[in-house]
Wavefront OBJ file of the C-alpha trace (Angstrom):
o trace
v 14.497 -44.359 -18.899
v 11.174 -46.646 -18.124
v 9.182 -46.317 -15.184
v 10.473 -49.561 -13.633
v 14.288 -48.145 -13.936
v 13.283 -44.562 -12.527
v 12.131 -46.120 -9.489
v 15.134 -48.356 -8.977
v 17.502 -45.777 -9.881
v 16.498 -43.678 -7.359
v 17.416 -46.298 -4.447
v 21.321 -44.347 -3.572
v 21.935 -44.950 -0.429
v 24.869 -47.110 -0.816
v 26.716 -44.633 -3.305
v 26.165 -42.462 -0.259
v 27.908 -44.793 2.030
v 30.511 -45.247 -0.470
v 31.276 -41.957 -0.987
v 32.109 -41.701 3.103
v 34.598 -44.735 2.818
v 32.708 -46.710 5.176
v 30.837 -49.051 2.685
v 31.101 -52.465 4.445
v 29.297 -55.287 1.770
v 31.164 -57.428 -0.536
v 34.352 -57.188 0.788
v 36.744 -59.465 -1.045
v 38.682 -62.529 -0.023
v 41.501 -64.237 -1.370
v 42.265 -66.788 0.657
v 40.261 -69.674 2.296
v 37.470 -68.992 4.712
v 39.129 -69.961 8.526
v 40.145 -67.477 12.144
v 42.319 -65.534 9.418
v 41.733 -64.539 6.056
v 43.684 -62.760 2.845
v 41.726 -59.468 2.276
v 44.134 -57.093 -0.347
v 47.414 -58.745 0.445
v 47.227 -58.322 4.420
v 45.852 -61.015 6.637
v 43.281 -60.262 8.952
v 41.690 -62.076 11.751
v 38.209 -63.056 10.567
v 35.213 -62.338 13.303
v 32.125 -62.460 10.589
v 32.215 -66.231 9.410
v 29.923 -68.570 10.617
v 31.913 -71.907 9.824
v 31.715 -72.141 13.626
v 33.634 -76.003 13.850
v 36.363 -74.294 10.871
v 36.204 -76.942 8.278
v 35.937 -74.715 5.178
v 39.702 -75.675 4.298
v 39.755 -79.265 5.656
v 41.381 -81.195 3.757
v 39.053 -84.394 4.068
v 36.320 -82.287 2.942
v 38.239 -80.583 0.151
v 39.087 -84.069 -1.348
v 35.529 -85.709 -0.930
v 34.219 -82.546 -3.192
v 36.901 -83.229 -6.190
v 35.925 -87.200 -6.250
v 32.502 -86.504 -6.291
v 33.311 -83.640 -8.927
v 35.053 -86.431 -11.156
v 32.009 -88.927 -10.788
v 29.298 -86.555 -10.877
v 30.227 -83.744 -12.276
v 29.357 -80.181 -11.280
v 25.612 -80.185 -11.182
v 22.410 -82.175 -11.764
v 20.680 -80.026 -14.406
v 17.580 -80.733 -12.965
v 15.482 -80.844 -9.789
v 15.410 -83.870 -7.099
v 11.500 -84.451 -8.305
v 12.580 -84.882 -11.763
v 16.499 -85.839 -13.357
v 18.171 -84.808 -10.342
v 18.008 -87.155 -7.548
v 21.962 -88.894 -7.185
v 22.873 -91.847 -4.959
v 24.976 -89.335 -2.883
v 21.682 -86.811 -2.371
v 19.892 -90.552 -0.887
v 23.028 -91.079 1.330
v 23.060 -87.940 2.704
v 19.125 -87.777 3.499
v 19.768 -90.883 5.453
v 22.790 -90.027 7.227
v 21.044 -87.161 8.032
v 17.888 -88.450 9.194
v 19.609 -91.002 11.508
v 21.534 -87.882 13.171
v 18.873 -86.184 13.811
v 16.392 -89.623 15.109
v 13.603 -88.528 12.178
v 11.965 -90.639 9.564
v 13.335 -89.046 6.801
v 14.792 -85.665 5.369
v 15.054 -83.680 2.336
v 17.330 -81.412 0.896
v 16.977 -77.976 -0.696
v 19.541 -76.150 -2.566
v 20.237 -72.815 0.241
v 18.685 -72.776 3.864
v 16.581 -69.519 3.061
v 14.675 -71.743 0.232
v 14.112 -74.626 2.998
v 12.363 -72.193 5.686
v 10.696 -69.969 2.854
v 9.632 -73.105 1.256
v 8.783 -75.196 3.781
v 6.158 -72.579 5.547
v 3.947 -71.460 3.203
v 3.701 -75.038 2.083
v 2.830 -76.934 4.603
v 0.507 -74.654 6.099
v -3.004 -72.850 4.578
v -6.218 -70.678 4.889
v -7.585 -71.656 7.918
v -4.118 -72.203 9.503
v -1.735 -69.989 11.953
v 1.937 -69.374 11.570
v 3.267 -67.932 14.786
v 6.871 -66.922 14.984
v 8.960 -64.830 17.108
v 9.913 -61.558 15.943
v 13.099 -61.563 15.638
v 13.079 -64.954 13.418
v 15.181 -65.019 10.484
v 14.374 -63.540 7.174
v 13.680 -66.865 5.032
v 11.364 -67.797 8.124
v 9.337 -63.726 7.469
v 9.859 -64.765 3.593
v 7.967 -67.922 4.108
v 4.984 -66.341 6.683
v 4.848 -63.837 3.891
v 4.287 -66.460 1.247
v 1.465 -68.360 3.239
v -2.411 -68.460 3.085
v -2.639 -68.838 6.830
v -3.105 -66.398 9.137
v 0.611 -64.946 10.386
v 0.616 -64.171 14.350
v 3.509 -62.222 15.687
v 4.866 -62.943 19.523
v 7.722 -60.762 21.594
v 10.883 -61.941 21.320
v 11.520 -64.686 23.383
v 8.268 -63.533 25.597
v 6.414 -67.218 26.728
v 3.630 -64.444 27.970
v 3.005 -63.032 24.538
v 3.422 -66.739 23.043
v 0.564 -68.088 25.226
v -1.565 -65.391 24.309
v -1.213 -65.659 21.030
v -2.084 -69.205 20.897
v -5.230 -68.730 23.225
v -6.049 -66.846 19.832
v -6.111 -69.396 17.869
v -8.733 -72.466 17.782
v -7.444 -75.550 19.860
v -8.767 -77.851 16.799
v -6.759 -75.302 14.535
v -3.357 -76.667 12.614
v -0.816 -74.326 14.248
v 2.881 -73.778 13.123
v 5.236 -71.877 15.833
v 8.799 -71.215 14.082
v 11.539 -70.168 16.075
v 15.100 -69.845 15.677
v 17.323 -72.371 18.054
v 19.931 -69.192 18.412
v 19.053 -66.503 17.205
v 21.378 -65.182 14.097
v 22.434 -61.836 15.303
v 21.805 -61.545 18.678
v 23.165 -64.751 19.808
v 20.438 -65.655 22.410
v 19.037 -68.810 22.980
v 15.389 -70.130 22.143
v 13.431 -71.143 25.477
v 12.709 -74.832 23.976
v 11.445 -76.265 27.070
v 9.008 -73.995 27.682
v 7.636 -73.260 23.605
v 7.388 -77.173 23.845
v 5.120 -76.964 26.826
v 2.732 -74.673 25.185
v 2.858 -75.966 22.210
v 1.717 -79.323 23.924
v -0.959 -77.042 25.749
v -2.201 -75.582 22.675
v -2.025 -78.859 20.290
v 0.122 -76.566 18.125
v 3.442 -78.284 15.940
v 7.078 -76.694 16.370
v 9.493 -76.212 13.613
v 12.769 -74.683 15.178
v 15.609 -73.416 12.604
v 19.185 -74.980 13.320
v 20.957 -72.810 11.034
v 22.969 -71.254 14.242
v 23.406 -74.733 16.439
v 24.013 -77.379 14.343
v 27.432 -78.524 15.345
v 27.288 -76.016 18.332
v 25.087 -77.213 20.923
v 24.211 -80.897 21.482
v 25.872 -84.062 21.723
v 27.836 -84.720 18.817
v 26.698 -81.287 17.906
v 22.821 -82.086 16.703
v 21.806 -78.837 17.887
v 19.735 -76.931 20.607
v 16.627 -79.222 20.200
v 19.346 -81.967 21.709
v 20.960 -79.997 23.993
v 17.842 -79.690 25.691
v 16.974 -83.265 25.115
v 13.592 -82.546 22.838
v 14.675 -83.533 19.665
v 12.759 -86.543 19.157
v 9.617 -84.676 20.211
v 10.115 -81.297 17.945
v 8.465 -82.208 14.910
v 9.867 -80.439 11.940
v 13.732 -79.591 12.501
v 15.768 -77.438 9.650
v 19.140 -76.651 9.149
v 21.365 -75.575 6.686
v 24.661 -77.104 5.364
v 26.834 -73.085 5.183
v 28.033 -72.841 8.393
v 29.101 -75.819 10.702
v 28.668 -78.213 7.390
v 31.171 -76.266 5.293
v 28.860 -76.332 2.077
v 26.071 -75.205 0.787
v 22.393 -76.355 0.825
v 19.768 -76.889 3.720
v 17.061 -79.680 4.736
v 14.225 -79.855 6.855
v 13.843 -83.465 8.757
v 10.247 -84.588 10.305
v 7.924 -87.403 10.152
v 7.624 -89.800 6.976
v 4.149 -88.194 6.439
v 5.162 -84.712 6.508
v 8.551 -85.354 4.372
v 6.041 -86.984 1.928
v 4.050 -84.351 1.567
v 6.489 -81.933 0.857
v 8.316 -83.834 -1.501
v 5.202 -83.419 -3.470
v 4.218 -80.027 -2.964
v 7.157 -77.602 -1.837
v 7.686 -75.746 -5.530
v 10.829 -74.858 -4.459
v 12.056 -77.740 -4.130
v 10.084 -79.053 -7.135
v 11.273 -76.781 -9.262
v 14.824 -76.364 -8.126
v 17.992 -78.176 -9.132
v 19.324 -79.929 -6.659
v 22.689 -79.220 -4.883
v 25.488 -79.803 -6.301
v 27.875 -83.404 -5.613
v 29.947 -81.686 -4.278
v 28.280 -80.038 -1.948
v 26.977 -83.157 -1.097
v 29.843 -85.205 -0.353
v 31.526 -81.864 1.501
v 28.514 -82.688 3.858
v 29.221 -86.011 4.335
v 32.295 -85.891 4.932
v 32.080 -82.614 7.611
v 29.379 -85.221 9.116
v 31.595 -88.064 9.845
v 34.193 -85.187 11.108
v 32.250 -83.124 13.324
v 30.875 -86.453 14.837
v 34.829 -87.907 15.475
v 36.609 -84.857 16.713
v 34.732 -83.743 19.564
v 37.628 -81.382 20.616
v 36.298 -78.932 17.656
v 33.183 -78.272 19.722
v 35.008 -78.412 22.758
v 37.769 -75.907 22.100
v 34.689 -73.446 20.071
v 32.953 -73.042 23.392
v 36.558 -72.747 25.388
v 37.067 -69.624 23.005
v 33.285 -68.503 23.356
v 33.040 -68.540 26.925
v 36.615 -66.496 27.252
v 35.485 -63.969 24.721
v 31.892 -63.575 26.377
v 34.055 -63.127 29.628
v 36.506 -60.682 28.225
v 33.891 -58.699 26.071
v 31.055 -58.125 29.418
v 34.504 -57.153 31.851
v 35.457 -54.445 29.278
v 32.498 -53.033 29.755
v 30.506 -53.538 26.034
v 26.614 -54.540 25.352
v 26.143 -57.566 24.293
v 22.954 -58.246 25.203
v 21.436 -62.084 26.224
v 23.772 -63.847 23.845
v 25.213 -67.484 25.445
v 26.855 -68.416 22.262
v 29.893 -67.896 19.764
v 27.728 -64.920 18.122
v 28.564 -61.709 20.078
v 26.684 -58.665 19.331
v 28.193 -55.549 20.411
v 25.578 -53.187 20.272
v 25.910 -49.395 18.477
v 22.831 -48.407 18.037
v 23.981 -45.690 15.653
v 23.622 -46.804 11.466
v 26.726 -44.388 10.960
v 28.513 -45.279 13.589
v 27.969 -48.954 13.412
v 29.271 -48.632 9.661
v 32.840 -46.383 10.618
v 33.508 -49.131 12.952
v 33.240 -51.829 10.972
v 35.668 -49.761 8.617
v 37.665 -48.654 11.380
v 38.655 -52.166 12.598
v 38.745 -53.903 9.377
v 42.174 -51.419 9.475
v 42.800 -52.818 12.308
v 43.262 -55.808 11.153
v 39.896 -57.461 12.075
v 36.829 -58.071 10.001
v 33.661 -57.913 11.692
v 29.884 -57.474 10.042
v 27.584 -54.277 10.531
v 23.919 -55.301 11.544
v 21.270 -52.582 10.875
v 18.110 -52.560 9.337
v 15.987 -54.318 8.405
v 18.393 -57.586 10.082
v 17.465 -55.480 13.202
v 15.132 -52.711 14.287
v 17.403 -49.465 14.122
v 17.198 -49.162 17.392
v 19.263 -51.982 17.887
v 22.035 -51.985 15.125
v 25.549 -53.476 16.131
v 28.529 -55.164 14.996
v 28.541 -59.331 14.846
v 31.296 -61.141 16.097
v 30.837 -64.952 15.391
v 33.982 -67.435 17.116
v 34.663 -70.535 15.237
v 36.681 -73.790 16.679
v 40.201 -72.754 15.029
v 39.809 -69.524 16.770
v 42.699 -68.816 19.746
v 42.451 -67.191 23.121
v 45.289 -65.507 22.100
v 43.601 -64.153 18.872
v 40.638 -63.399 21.279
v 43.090 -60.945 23.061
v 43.398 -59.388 19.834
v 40.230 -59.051 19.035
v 39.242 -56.973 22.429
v 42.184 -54.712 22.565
v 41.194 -53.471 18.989
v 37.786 -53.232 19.302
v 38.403 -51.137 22.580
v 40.559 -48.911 20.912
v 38.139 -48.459 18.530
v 35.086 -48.100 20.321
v 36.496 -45.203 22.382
v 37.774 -43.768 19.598
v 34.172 -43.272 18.392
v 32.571 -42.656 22.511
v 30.620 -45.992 22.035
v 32.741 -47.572 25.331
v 32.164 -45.720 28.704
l 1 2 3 4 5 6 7 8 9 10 11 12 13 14 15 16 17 18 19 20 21 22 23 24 25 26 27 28 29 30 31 32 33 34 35 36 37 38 39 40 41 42 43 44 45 46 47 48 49 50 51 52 53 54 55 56 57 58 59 60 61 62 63 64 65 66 67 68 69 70 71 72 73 74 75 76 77 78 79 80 81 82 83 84 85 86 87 88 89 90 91 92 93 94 95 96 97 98 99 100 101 102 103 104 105 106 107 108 109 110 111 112 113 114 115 116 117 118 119 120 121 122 123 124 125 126 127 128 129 130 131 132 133 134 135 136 137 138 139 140 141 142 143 144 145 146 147 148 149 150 151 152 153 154 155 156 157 158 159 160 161 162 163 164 165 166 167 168 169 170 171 172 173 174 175 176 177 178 179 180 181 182 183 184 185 186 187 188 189 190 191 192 193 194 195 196 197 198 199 200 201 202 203 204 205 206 207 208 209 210 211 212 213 214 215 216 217 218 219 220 221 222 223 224 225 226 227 228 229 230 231 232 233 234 235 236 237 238 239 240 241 242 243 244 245 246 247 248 249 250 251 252 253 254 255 256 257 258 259 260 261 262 263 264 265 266 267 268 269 270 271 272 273 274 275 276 277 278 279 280 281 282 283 284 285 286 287 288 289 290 291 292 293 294 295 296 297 298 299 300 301 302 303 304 305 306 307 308 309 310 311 312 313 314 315 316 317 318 319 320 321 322 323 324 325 326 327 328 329 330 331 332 333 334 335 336 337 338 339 340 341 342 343 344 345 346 347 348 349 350 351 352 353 354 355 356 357 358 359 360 361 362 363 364 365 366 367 368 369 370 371 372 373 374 375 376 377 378 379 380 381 382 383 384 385 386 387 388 389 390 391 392 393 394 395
C-alpha cells in the first residue's frame, strides 16, 4: 500500500461506531422526503429534513420537473459562463431577484459552492472577512479559501463584533457573514444590530438564508425581511434544498457585484449549471410558497407547540426561536445511541457532534416542517422522553 492509502486507511472511527450498532450516516429511504418516511419497510416520523414548507412530493412541483425534463433534458453539459445558460436558468434569476428587491442574482449548482465561492472571490489581500463562529461550513470553506485577512467574533456577541471591526481600517473593504438562523442551533442572527455596526464601521453584510427562506418573512423572503432590512443587506444567499424542494443555491446583490462575480467566481465558471429540472422545481415551489400562506402559518403553529412542549419537559434546547430544535447531549456516545435508540422508536432524528459543533456541545437536531401535526409532535416528545431517561440525559 502507498503512502497516501496508509494514511487514509488508518482513519477507523466509523467501523468503530459500526461495530457498536449505533452508526447513524446514510441511512436509507424509500419513500418520498415529507413528516413520515419509508426507512426498511416501517414508516417513521421524519424529525431531520429540512424541507421546512413540505413540498418535496408536491405534485405541482413534481410535474414542472418532468416538462422541463422533456424540453431540456437532464443537464446542460456545461457551465452558465459557457454552453449552459437556458431560458429557464434567466427566468428563475429574475423571479428571484424581484423576490428578494435586488438587481440581479445568480445561480450556483449546491449552496455550499455559493458561500465557498462567493467569499474568497469577492474579497482579497488587504481585505477582512469577519464571521461568527458558529457560521456554516461552506461560509469557514470560503474564509479558508480567501487572501484576506479572516477575523473570528463570539457567537452572536455584538461586543466581540465591534471589537473586531475597530481592528480593521475604516477605509478597509470589510465582509461580515453571518448565518440568518443558525443551522444547528436554531438561534436567530441579531440583524438589527450587525446592520448598525456594519453602518458604523463602513463594512458590507452578506447573511446566509439557507435556514429562513420560506420561514421567516412575508411571503417567506427570509430573516433579512422579517426584520425589514432586506433592501439594505447587500449580498443575500440562499439555497434551493430546503424550503425550495431542489437543489442549487444563489447569491442576490447589486448589478455591480453580480457582474463581477459572474466573471470571476471559478466555481461558478467552471461548474455546470443546475439541472432543468431543478430549475423549474424552483419555480414552481416559488409561485407555491408565495400563494399558500397557510404552509408558513401552520410550520410556526407546530414550531411554537413543540418549542413549548420540548422546554416544559424539561430538555436543553438552548436560544433556538425556530423549527430547528437542538436537544443538547453533550456526550459523542451518547448523542449517537440515541439517535439509534429512537430511530427504533419510530422517529428519525440527526446526531450533531464535531466538527458541526464544538464537542462540548453535541446534540440531536430536530427540524419541524409545515406538513408536520401537533399530534405527531405528541409523538415525538413522549419518545424522546422515554428515551432520554433511559440513557439519564432528562432530570
Amino acid at each position: 500500500m502507498k503512502p497516501l492509502q496508509q494514511k487514509l486507511a488508518r482513519y477507523t472511527e466509523p467501523q468503530k461506531v459500526k461495530r457498536q450498532g449505533v452508526y447513524p450516516y446514510f441511512r436509507v429511504i424509500s419513500s418520498d422526503q415529507d413528516a413520515v418516511v419509508t426507512m426498511d419497510g416501517k414508516r417513521v416520523l421524519m424529525l431531520g429534513s429540512n424541507s421546512y414548507l413540505g413540498l418535496t412530493n408536491h405534485p405541482k412541483i413534481k410535474e414542472a420537473a418532468i416538462e422541463a425534463t422533456r424540453k431540456y433534458g437532464t443537464g446542460c453539459a456545461g457551465s452558465p459562463f459557457l454552453n449552459g445558460t437556458l431560458d429557464i436558468h434567466i427566468e428563475l434569476e429574475q423571479l428571484m431577484a424581484e423576490f428578494l428587491h435586488k438587481d440581479g442574482v445568480m445561480l450556483f449548482s449546491a449552496g455550499f459552492q455559493a458561500n465557498s465561492g462567493t467569499i474568497p472571490a469577492i474579497t482579497g489581500r488587504g481585505d477582512y472577512v469577519i464571521y461568527d463562529e458558529m457560521d456554516h461550513a461552506s461560509i469557514i470553506e470560503g474564509r479558508r479559501l480567501t487572501f484576506a485577512e479572516t477575523l473570528k467574533y463570539k457567537h452572536g456577541s455584538m461586543e466581540d463584533l465591534e471589537r473586531v471591526l475597530q481592528r480593521c481600517p475604516l477605509d478597509a473593504a470589510k465582509l461580515v457573514v453571518t448565518d440568518g438562523v443558525f443551522s444547528m442551533e436554531g438561534d436567530v442572527a441579531k440583524l438589527p444590530q450587525i446592520h448598525e455596526l456594519c453602518d458604523k464601521y463602513n463594512a458590507t453584510l452578506m447573511v446566509d438564508e439557507a435556514h429562513s427562506l420560506g420561514v421567516f418573512g412575508r411571503e417567506g423572503r427570509g430573516v433579512c425581511d422579517h426584520f425589514g432590512l432586506l433592501e439594505s443587506t447587500e449580498v443575500v444567499m440562499g439555497t434551493f434544498s430546503k424550503s425550495l424542494a431542489a437543489i442549487g443555491g444563489f447569491v442576490a446583490s447589486d448589478a455591480e457585484t453580480i457582474n463581477w462575480m459572474k466573471h470571476n467566481v471559478r466555481p461558478y465558471i467552471f461548474t455546470a449549471s443546475i439541472a432543468p429540472a431543478a430549475a423549474a422545481s424552483v419555480i414552481a415551489a416559488m409561485k407555491i410558497m408565495r400563494s399558500e400562506p397557510e404552509r408558513q402559518e401552520n410550520l410556526w403553529r407546530v414550531t411554537n407547540y413543540a418549542l413549548k412542549c420540548f422546554r416544559e419537559a424539561g430538555f436543553e434546547i438552548g436560544h433556538t426561536e425556530t423549527p430547528i430544535i437542538p436537544l443538547y447531549v453533550r456526550d459523542d456516545p451518547k448523542t449517537f445511541q440515541v439517535t439509534r435508540m429512537l430511530l427504533d422508536e419510530g422517529v428519525f432524528v440527526n446526531p450533531v457532534v464535531s466538527p458541526a459543533v464544538p464537542p462540548k456541545d453535541t446534540l440531536i437536531r430536530l427540524s419541524w416542517m409545515a406538513t408536520h401535526t401537533i399530534e405527531q409532535v405528541d409523538y415525538a416528545v413522549d419518545k424522546v422522553v422515554k428515551c432520554f431517561k433511559k440513557l439519564d440525559l432528562l432530570k
